[in-house]
BAZA-8012 format. One record per residue (C-alpha): y, z, x; residue in one letter. Coordinates in steps of 0.25 Angstrom, whole numbers, padded with zeros to 4 digits, always signed. Each point is the difference from the previous one (the first is absolute). Last residue first. Layout:
REM residues N
YZXa...
END
This chain:
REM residues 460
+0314-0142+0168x-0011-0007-0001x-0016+0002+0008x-0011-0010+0003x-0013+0004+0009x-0013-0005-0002x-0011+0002+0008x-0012-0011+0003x-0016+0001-0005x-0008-0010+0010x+0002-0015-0005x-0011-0005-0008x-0012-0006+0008x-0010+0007-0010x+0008+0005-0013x+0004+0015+0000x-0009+0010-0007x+0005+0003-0016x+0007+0012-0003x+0000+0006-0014x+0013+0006-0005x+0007+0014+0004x+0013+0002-0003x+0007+0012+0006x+0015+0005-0006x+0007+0008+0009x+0013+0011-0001x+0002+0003+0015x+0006+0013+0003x-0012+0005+0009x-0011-0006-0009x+0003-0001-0016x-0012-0007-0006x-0001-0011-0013x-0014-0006-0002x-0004-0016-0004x-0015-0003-0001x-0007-0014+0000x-0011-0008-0007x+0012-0010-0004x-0001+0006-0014x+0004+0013+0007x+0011-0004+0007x+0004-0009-0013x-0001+0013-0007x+0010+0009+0012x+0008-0010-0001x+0005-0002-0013x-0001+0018-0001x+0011-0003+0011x+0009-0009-0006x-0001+0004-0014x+0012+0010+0000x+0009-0013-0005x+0008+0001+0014x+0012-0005+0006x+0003+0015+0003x-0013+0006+0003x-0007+0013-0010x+0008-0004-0010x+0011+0008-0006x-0003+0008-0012x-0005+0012+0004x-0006-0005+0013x-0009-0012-0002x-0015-0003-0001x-0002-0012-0011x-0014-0004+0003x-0008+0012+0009x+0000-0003+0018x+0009+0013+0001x-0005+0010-0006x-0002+0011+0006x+0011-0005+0010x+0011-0001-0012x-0001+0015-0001x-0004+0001+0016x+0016-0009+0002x-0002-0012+0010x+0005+0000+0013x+0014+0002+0008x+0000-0014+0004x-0007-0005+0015x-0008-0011-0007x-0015-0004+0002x-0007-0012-0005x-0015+0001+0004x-0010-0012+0001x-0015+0005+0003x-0010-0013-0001x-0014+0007-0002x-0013-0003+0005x-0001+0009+0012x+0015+0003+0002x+0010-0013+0001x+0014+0003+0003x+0014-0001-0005x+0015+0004+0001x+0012+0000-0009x+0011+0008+0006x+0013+0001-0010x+0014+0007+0005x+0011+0004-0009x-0008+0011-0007x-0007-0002-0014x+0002-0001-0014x+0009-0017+0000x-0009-0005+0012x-0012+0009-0001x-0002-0006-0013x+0003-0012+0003x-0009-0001+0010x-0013+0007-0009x+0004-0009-0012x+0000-0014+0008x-0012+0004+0008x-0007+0001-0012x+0005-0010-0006x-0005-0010+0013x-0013+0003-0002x+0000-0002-0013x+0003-0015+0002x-0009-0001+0012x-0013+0004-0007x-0008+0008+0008x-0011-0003+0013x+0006+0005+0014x+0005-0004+0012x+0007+0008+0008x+0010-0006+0012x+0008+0015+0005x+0010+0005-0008x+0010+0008+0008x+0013-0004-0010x+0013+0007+0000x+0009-0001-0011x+0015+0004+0002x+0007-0008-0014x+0011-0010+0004x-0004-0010-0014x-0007-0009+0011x-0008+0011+0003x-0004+0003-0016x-0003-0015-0001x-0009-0002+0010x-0008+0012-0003x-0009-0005-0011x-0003-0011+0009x-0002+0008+0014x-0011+0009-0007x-0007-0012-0006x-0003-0006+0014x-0003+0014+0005x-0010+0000-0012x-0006-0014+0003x-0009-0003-0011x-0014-0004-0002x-0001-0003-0015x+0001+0009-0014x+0005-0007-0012x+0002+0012-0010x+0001+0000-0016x+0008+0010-0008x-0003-0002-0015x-0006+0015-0003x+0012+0001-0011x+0006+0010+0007x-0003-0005+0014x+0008-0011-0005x+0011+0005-0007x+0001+0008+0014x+0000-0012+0006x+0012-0005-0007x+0009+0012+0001x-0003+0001+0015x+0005-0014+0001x+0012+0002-0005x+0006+0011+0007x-0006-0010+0014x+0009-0009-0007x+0011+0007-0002x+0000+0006+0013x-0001-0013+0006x+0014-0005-0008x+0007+0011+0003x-0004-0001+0015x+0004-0014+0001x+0013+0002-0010x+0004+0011+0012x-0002-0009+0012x+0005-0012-0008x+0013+0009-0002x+0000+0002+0015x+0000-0015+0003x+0010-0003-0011x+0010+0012+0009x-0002-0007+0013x+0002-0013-0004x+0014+0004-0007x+0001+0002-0015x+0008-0007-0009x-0010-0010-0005x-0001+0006-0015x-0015-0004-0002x-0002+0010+0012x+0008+0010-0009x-0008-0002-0013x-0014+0001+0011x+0005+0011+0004x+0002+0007-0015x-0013-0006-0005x-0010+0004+0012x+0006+0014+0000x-0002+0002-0016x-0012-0005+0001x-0005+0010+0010x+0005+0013-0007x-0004-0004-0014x-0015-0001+0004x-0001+0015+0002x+0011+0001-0010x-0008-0005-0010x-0013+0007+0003x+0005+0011+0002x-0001+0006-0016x-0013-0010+0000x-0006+0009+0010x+0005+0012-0006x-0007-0004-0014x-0012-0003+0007x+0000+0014+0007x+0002+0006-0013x-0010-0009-0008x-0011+0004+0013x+0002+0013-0003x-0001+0001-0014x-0013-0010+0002x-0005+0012+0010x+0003+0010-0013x-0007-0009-0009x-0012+0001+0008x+0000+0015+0000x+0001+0002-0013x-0010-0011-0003x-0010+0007+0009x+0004+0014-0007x-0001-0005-0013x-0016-0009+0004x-0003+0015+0003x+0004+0007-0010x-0007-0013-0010x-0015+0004+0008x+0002+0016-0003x+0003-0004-0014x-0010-0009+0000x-0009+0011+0005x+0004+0011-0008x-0004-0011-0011x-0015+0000+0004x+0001+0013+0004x+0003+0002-0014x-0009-0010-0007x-0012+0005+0006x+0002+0014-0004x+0001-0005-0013x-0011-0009+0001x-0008+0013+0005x+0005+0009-0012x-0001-0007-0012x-0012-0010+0001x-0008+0006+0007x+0004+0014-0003x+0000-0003-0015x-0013-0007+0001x-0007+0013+0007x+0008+0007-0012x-0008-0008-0011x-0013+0000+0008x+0002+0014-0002x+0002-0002-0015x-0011-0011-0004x-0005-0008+0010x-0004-0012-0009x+0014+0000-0009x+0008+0001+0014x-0008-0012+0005x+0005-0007-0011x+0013+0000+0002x-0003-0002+0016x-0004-0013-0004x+0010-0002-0009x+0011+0002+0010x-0007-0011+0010x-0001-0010-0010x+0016+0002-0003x+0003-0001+0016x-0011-0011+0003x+0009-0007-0012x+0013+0004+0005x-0005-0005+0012x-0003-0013-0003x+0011-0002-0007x+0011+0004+0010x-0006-0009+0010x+0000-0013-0010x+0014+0006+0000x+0002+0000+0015x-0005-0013+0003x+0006-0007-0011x+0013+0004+0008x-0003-0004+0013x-0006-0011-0004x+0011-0009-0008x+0012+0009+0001x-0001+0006+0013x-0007-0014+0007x+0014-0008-0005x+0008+0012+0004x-0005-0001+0015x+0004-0015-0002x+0013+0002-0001x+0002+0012+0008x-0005-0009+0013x+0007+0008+0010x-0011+0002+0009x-0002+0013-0003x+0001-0002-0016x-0011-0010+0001x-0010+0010+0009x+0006+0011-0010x-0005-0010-0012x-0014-0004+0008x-0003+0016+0001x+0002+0001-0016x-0008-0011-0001x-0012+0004+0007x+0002+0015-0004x+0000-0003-0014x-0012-0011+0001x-0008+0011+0008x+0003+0011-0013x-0005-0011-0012x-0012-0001+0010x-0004+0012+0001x+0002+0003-0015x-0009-0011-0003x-0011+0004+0008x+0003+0014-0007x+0005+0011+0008x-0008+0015+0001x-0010-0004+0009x+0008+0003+0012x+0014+0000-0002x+0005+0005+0013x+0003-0014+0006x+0009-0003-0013x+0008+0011+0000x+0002-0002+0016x+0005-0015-0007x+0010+0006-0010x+0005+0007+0012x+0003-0010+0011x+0006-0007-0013x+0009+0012+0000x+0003-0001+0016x+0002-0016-0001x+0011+0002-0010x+0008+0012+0009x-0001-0010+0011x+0006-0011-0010x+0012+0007-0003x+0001+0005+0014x+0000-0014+0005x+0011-0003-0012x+0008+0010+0002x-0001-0003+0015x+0004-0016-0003x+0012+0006-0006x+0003-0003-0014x+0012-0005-0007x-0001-0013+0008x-0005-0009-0011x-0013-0002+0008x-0001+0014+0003x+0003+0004-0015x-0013-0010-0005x-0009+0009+0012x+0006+0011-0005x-0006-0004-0016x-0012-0004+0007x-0003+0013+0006x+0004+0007-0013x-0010-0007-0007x-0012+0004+0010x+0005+0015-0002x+0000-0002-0013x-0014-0003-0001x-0005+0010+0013x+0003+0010-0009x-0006-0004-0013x-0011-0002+0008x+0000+0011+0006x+0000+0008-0014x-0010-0008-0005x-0009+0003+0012x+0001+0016-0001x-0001-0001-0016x-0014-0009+0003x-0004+0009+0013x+0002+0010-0008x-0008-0003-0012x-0012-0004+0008x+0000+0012+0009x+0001+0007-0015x-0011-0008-0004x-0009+0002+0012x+0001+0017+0000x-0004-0001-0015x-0014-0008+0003x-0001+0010+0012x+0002+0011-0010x-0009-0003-0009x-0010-0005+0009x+0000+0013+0008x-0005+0007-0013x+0012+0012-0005x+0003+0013+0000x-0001+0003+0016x+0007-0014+0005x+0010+0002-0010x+0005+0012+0005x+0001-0005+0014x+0009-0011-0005x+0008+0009-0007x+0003+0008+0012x+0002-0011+0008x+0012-0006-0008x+0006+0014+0001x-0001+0001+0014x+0006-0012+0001x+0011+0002-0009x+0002+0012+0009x+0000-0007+0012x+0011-0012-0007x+0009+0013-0001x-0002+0006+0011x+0004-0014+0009x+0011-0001-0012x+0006+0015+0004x-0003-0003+0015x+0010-0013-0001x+0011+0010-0008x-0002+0009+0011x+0000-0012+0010x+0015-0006-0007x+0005+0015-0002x-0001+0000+0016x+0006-0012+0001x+0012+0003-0008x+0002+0013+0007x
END
């Protein structure tokens, strides 16, 4: 119902504008047949001229504030009371009115003074400079240029045009005495009825243009909703996330200190405060590069690697601890940065360690240019609501994390560093194994190098 008042309400304006048209033409006509074609011509070019004035003082005015409000978020993002979006869209909606203020200019034909034109380019020039300023986070300097050109600019602006406008209105002032009455309505219609016309499509269309911009902010506010709720969870389990492990290393390593305890008993203790302590790292670790990849700060070393060479390291440790990890990784070379390497692996083992099935099978191959390293678990799978979106910062179920031990970053960490190693990472189900493929770039085998070898190692 709404949206069909909205197009009868949209086809009552589009009639609405035809009829002032209509109108607007009318009188035009009616002039042409009462009066000499100079008159009318001479007529027709002062109103153009007076619109374009009125049209161009209005943008202006416009693209003015705008310009200031772009520095004003620019000052609140550096304060932090601003987001860096408000202030993108800020300076977006700036650019657009300045994009205006210049269409005006390029339609001015002969009807803009030298003077004019230029008074208009040195308001653009500076007002573009301001957003390039406020963009980079210069607010400071961005309000220097406001107030000492900017600002002239726009009142030498205003001037010039409020003297074409007032030279402009007497000229048609004394083209009514010459025409006489007809004349007199054909400089009505002119003057009246097309600039009016004019100056209601011209608003219907900022109205359209500001609806727009509405439901674009809407709909951004509502992904920074989002994104606040799953940040606020995140932080929610945060703390116990981290909790859990300390609280293990602390409590056993208090009973260690004690000495009561038995070999047997210290060395599982060790076990234990081994893992803790990994899993806190790796928890760590993902908090740190994302920070970085956030703040576009994560470097890569690439160099020729040994992925089955890697695949053993991360693994070590998880075998020692009595977990059943198979390994089929036959020696791939390929070119990444070892460090990244190595978390990946870490997050997709210990994933399938504390989410999936007792058995892990990790296997490799080389297809065509490509390394292929898949880490499969026999678990019961991966939920298709937490599926969808499985490889998305802060993915969890209700309030739990999506992997105990985990910070849901773990697997959104890998699949960026995947991709910023040139590789792909992809989660399948196949035949009641839950598998995790990594793909990086293969590198062909150094001559007189061994011929690739199989790996086998297993705990229990």
């Amino acid at each position: 119902m709404a949206e069909s008042d909205g197009n009868r309400f949209g086809k009552g304006r589009v009639l609405a504008i035809s009829s002032a048209v209509l109108a607007a033409v009318f009188a035009l006509a009616v002039g042409f047949l009462f009066t000499n074609s100079f008159g009318i011509s001479q007529v027709a070019s002062n109103a153009r001229g007076l619109h374009w004035t009125n049209a161009t003082m209005g943008s202006a005015g416009i693209a003015r504030a705008s310009v200031a409000q772009a520095v004003f978020f620019s000052f609140d993002e550096r304060l932090g009371v601003s987001s860096p979006e408000a202030r993108d869209a800020a300076i977006d909606e700036a650019e657009a009115n300045l994009g205006d203020v210049e269409v005006l200019l390029n339609s001015a034909d002969v009807i803009a003074t030298s003077e004019t034109r230029t008074a208009i380019g040195l308001f653009l020039d500076s007002g573009r400079s301001i957003l390039q300023l406020a963009s980079a986070g210069r607010p400071d300097e961005a309000e220097e240029i406001r107030i000492g050109d900017f600002e002239p600019a726009f009142e030498t602006l205003s001037s010039d045009l409020d003297q074409l406008q007032t030279a402009l209105s007497v000229s048609i002032a004394e083209s009514e005495q010459v025409q006489g009455r007809i004349a007199r309505l054909t400089q009505l219609a002119v003057t009246l009825l097309i600039p009016g016309v004019a100056m209601v499509a011209f608003w219907l269309i900022l109205r359209r243009r500001v609806e727009q911009r509405e439901i674009e902010m809407e709909a951004k506010l509502e992904a920074e909703r989002e994104l606040s709720l799953a940040k606020d969870e995140f932080i929610a389990g945060l703390s116990h996330e981290l909790r859990t492990p300390l609280t293990t290393i602390v409590g056993f390593s208090e009973l260690l200190l004690e000495g009561e305890l038995d070999p047997i008993e210290s060395e599982e203790m060790l076990t234990i405060i081994n893992a803790g302590s990994s899993d806190l790292s790796r928890m760590v670790e993902d908090l740190l590069v994302a920070a970085r990849i956030d703040a576009g700060a994560l470097s890569y070393s690439p160099r020729r690697i040994d992925l089955a060479e890697e695949t053993r390291q991360v693994v070590a440790p998880y075998v020692r601890a009595g977990d059943s990890i198979e390994l089929r990784v036959p020696r791939m070379e390929v070119y990444a940065d070892p460090l990244h390497v190595r978390q990946i692996l870490h997050n997709l083992v210990s994933n399938a360690r504390k989410h999936g099935g007792e058995h892990i099978l990790i296997t490799g191959m080389v297809q065509t240019s490509r390394a292929m390293l898949v880490v499969a678990d026999d678990g019961p799978g991966i939920p298709q609501h937490v599926e969808d979106n499985l490889f998305q910062r802060f993915v969890n179920r209700g309030k739990d994390a999506l992997v105990a031990g985990s910070v849901g970053l773990g697997l959104a960490i890998s699949k960026e560093l995947a991709m910023g190693l040139g590789g792909s990472i992809h989660h399948k189900r196949v035949d009641g194994w839950t598998t995790f493929t990594v793909r990086l770039r293969a590198l062909p085998p150094i001559e007189g190098q061994p011929r690739p070898m199989s790996l086998a190692s297993s705990g229990g």
